[in-house]
C-alpha positions as CSV (number, residue, x, y, z in Angstrom):
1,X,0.0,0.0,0.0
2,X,1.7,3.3,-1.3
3,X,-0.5,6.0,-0.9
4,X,-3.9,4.8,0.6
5,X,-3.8,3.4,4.1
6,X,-6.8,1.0,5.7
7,X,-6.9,3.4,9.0
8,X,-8.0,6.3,6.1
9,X,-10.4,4.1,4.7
10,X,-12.5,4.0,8.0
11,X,-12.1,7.4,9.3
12,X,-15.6,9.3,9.7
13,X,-16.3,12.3,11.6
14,X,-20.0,10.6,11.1
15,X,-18.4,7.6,13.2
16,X,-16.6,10.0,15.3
17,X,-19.8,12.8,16.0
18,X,-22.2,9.6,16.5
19,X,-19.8,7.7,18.1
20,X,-19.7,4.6,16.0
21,X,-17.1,2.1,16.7
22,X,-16.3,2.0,12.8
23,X,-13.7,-0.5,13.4
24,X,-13.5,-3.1,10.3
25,X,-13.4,-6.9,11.2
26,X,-10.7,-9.0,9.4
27,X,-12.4,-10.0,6.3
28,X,-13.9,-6.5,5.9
29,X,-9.8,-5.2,6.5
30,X,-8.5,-7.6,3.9
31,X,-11.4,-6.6,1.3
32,X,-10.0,-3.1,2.1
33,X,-6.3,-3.6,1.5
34,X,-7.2,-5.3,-2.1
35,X,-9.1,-2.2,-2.9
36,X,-6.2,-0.1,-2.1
37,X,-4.0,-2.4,-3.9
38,X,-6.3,-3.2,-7.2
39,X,-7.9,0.9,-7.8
40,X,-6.8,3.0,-5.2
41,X,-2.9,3.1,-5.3
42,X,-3.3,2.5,-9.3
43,X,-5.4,5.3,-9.8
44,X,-3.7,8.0,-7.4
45,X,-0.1,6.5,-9.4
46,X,-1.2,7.3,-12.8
47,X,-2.9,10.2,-11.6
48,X,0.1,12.0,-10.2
49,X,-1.5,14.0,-7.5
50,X,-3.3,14.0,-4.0
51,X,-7.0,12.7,-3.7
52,X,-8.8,12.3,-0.7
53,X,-10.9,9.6,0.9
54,X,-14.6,11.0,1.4
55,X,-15.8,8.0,2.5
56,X,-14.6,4.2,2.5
57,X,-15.6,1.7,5.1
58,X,-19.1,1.7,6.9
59,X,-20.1,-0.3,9.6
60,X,-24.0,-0.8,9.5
61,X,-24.6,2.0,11.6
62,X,-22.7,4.7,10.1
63,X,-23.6,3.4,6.4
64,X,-27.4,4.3,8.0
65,X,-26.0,7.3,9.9
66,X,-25.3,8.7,6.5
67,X,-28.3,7.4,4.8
68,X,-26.7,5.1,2.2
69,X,-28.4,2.1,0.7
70,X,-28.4,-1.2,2.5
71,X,-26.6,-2.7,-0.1
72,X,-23.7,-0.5,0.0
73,X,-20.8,-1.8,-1.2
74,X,-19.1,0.4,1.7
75,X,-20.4,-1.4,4.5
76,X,-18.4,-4.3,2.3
77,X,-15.2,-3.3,2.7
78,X,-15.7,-2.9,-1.1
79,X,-15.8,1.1,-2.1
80,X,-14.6,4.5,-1.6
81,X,-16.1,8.2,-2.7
82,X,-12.9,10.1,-4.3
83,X,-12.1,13.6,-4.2
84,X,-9.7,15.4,-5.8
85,X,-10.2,18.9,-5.3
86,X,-13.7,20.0,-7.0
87,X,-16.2,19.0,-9.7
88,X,-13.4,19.9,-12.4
89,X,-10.9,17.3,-11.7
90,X,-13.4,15.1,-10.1
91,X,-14.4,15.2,-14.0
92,X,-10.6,14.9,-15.3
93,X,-10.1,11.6,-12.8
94,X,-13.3,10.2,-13.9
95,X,-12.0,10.0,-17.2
96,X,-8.4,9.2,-16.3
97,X,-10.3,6.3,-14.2
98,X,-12.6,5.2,-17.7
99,X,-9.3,5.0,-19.9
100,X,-7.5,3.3,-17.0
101,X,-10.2,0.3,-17.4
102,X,-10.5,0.8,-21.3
103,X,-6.8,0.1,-21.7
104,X,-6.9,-3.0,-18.9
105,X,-5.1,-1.0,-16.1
106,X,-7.8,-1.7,-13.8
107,X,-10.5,-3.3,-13.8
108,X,-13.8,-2.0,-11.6
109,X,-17.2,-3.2,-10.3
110,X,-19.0,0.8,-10.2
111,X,-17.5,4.1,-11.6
112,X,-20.1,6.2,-10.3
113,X,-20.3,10.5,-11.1
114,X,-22.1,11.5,-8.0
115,X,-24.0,14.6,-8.1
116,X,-22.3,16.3,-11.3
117,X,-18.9,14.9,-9.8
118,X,-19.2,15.9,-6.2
119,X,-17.1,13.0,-5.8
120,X,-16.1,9.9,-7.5
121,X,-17.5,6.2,-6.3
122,X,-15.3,3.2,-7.0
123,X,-16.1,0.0,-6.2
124,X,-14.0,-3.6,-7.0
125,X,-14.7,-7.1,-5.9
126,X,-12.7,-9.9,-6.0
127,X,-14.7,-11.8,-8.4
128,X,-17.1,-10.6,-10.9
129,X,-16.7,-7.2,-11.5
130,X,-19.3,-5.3,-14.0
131,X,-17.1,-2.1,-15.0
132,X,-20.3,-0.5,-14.6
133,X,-19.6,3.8,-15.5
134,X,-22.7,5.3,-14.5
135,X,-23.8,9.1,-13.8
136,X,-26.3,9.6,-10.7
């Protein structure tokens, strides 16, 4: 793990505000360390500059503390929101992500635009991935 650490993956002022014991068990920490490993490192390598974590790990409770879906890949171990600075080059890493996958970089399960690139979802799996790209 070169850039991305676990412990980053399941920080949440959410967690800490509410206090949520956000604290991954070993088969959610393992998922975690192949995301960072697969996408995360990958992606900030051949992008070349810092991007932050909004969100990665999510116990049950916080994952309904921020209202996400109960079939968040999140509370999986699974995904992270991206951010790298503002809509702009959320836009220009979305792309950089897409070409990544077209030229078999990577490989993803979700590339999601949230909310006219607020952020960036990514999602991988071990087995199975759809390389969904999808605009919400």
């Amino acid at each position: 793990m070169k850039y991305f650490t676990i412990a980053e993956l399941c920080r949440s002022s959410t967690a800490d505000n509410k206090r949520i014991d956000n604290t991954p068990a070993p088969e959610i920490r393992e998922k975690l360390q192949t995301l960072i490993e697969e996408l995360l490192d990958p992606i900030r390598e051949a992008w070349g500059k810092p991007i932050r974590v909004n969100s990665g790990y999510r116990c049950p409770a916080l994952n309904q503390a921020v209202g996400g879906v109960s079939t968040s890949q999140h509370q999986k171990g699974e995904a992270a929101d991206l951010n790298a600075g503002d809509p702009t080059k959320n836009r220009e890493l979305f792309d950089k992500i897409v070409e990544m996958q077209k030229t078999g970089r990577i490989a993803f399960d979700q590339l999601i635009d949230e909310a006219h690139y607020r952020w960036v979802h990514i999602s991988y799996r071990k087995t199975g991935n759809r390389g969904q790209v999808l605009h919400l």
